[in-house]
N, C-alpha and C positions, 0 to 999 in steps of 0.2 A: 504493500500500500504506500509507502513512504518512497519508495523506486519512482513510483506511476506519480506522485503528488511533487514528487522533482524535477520527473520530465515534462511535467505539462508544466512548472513555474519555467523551468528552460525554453520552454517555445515560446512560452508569452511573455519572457522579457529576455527575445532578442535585442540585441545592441547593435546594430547595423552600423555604426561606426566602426565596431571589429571585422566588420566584412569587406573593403571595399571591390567597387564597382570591378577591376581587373577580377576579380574572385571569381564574379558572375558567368564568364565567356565560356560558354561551352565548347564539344568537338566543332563545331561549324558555327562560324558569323555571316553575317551578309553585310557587303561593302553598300555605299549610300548608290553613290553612280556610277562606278566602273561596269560597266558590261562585260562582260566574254563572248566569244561566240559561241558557248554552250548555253546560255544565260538565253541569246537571240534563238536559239532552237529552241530550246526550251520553251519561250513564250508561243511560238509558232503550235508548237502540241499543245500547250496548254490553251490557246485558243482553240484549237480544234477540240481536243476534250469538252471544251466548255458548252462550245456548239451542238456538239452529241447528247449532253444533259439536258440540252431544250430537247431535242427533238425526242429524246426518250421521256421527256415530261408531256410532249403532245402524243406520243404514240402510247402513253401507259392512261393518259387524260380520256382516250377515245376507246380506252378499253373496258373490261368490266370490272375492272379493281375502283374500289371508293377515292376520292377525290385526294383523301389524306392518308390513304397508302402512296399514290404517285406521289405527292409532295413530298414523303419523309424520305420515298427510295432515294429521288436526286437530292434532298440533304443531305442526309447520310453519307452517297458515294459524294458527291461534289464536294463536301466537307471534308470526308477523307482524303481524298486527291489533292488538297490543297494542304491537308498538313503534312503530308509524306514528299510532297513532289519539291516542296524546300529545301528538304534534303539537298537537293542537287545545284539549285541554283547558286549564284555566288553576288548577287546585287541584288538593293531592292529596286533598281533601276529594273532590271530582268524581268520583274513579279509587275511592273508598273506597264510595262510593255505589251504581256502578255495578255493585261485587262483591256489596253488600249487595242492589241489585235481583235480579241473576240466585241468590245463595241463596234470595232469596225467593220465586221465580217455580218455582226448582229443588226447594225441599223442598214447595211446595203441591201439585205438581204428583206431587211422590212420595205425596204422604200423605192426600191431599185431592181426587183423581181418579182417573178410570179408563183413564189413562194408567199401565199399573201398568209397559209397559216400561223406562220409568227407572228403573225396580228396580232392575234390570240391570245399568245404570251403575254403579250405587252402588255393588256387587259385584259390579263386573266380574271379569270370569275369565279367564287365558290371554291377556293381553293380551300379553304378554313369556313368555318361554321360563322353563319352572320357576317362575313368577308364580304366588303365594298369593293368594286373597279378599282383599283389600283395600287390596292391596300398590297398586298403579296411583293408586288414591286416596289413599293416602299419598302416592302419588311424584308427583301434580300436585298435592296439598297443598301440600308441602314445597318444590317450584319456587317455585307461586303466592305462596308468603311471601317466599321467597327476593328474587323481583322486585320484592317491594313494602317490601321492608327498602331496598334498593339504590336504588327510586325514592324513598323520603322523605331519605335519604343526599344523591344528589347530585341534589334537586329542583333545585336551578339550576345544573344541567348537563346539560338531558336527553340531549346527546351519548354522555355518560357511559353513561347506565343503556339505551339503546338500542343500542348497541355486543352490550354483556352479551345482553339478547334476543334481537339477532340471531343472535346466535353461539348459545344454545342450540333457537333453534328452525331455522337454517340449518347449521351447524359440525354439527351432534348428531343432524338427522335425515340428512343426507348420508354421514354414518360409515356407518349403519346400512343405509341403501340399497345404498350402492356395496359394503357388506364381505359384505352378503346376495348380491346381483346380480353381482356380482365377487370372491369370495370367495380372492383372492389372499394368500401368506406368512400363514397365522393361525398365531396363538399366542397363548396365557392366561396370565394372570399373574391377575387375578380373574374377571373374564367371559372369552367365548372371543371375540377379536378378530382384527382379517386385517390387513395393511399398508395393504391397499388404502383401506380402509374410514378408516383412520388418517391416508393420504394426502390422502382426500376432508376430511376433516374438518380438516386444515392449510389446504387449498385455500378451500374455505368458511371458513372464519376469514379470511382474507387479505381474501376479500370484502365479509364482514360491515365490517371495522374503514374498508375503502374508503369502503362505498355510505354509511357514519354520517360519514363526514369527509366526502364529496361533498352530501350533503345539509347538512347542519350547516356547509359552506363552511368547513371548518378547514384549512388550507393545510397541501401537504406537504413534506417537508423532506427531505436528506439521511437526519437522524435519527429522524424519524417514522418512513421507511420502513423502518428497522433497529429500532425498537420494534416496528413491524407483524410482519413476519417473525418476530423471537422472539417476539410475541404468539400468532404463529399457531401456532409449535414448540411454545409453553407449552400451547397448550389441544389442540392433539393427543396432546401426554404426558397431560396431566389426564384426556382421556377415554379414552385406553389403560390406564393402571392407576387407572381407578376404580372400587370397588367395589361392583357391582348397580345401583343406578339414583344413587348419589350424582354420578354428571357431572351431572345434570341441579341438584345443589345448585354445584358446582366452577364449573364453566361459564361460568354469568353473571358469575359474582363476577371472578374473571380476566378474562374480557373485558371488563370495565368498568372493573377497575383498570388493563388497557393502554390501553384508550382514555381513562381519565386521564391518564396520565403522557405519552399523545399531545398532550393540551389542556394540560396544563402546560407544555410546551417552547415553544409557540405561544406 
């Protein structure tokens, strides 16, 4: 008892003065604007990938799966693809690029062909329960920044901001499946929520903060694992009273600042 009542006074009065910022750099950083030409391919596929996740979000949209099975499939993998595919890049010039290919490839294709389905996307509709015209596109807007504030933040630590991704595209679509599919204890406080769905979403956090410390080789500790754990309680409250689509702003942000405070005790 007296073990467990030291490490938890040790996590909550970190001294971040004893850490500095060099501490923090993990295996791989990302330079601000240097390009490579691997950096210029890279965005090239990554624009193309990205273009694949619309069209498999209209071809899963026209199928017989529920509205928020298609939405969670392309958060999940698009989410995933973006926190692994880091790995490779070397600028955030490269990752800035490859958003600007796929808008470009994205509004030609609205405005400029007879591809007129991508309409569709644009205003999408019924993507989410009580979802307005253009709400959806706001609310992958407002992520898509959200990530890429996070990633110029801790560019030399991509542990850090891969954490965050995981957890809102693993923690945030897991809530939503298991509290669908298993619709256990619900109750509202802003959207309509289930326990179950709340319990998946602790679980998957737990995972997320693992598989970025198992990949990124950041050893675990006594105290890590007691960071983990309240990281996971924190973003399961986060996405329980969050209101309309803001978890998906909540999310990353918490998940990346616990998996800071993971990389600082290290």
């Amino acid at each position: 008892m007296l073990n467990i009542l030291s490490n938890l006074h040790g996590i909550f009065s970190l001294k971040t003065q004893n850490y500095p910022l060099s501490n923090f750099i993990s295996i791989l950083s990302l330079d601000l604007w240097i390009m490579s030409r691997m950096d210029f391919f890279l965005a090239i596929i990554s624009a193309i990938a990205g273009f694949y996740f619309l069209i498999i979000l209209l071809i899963l949209k026209n199928s017989s799966f529920p509205i928020w099975v298609t939405r969670k499939i392309v958060h999940s993998i698009g989410g995933t693809y973006i926190a692994f595919i880091l790995f490779y890049f070397q600028s955030i010039l490269g990752v800035i690029v490859a958003i600007a290919f796929f808008l470009f490839i994205f509004l030609i294709l609205i405005f400029f062909s007879k591809f007129k389905v991508l309409k569709e996307y644009f205003i999408l509709k019924k993507c989410r329960d009580n979802e307005k015209d253009f709400t959806f596109l706001l609310n992958t807007s407002a992520t898509l920044i959200t990530l890429l504030v996070l990633l110029i933040i801790f560019r030399d630590n991509l542990s850090v901001f891969v954490a965050g991704t995981l957890i809102i595209s693993w923690a945030d679509t897991s809530g939503e499946v298991f509290g669908k599919r298993f619709p256990i204890g619900k109750f509202k406080i802003f959207n309509q929520k289930t326990a179950s769905g709340t319990f998946a979403v602790f679980i998957f956090s737990l995972a997320s903060f693992v598989v970025t410390a198992l990949i990124y080789k950041i050893p675990f500790s006594v105290s890590s694992i007691w960071i983990i754990i309240f990281g996971g309680i924190l973003c399961a409250f986060a996405e329980a009273v969050s209101w309309k689509w803001l978890d998906n702003v909540f999310l990353p942000v918490i998940g990346s600042l616990i998996m800071f405070w993971i990389v600082a005790i290290n």
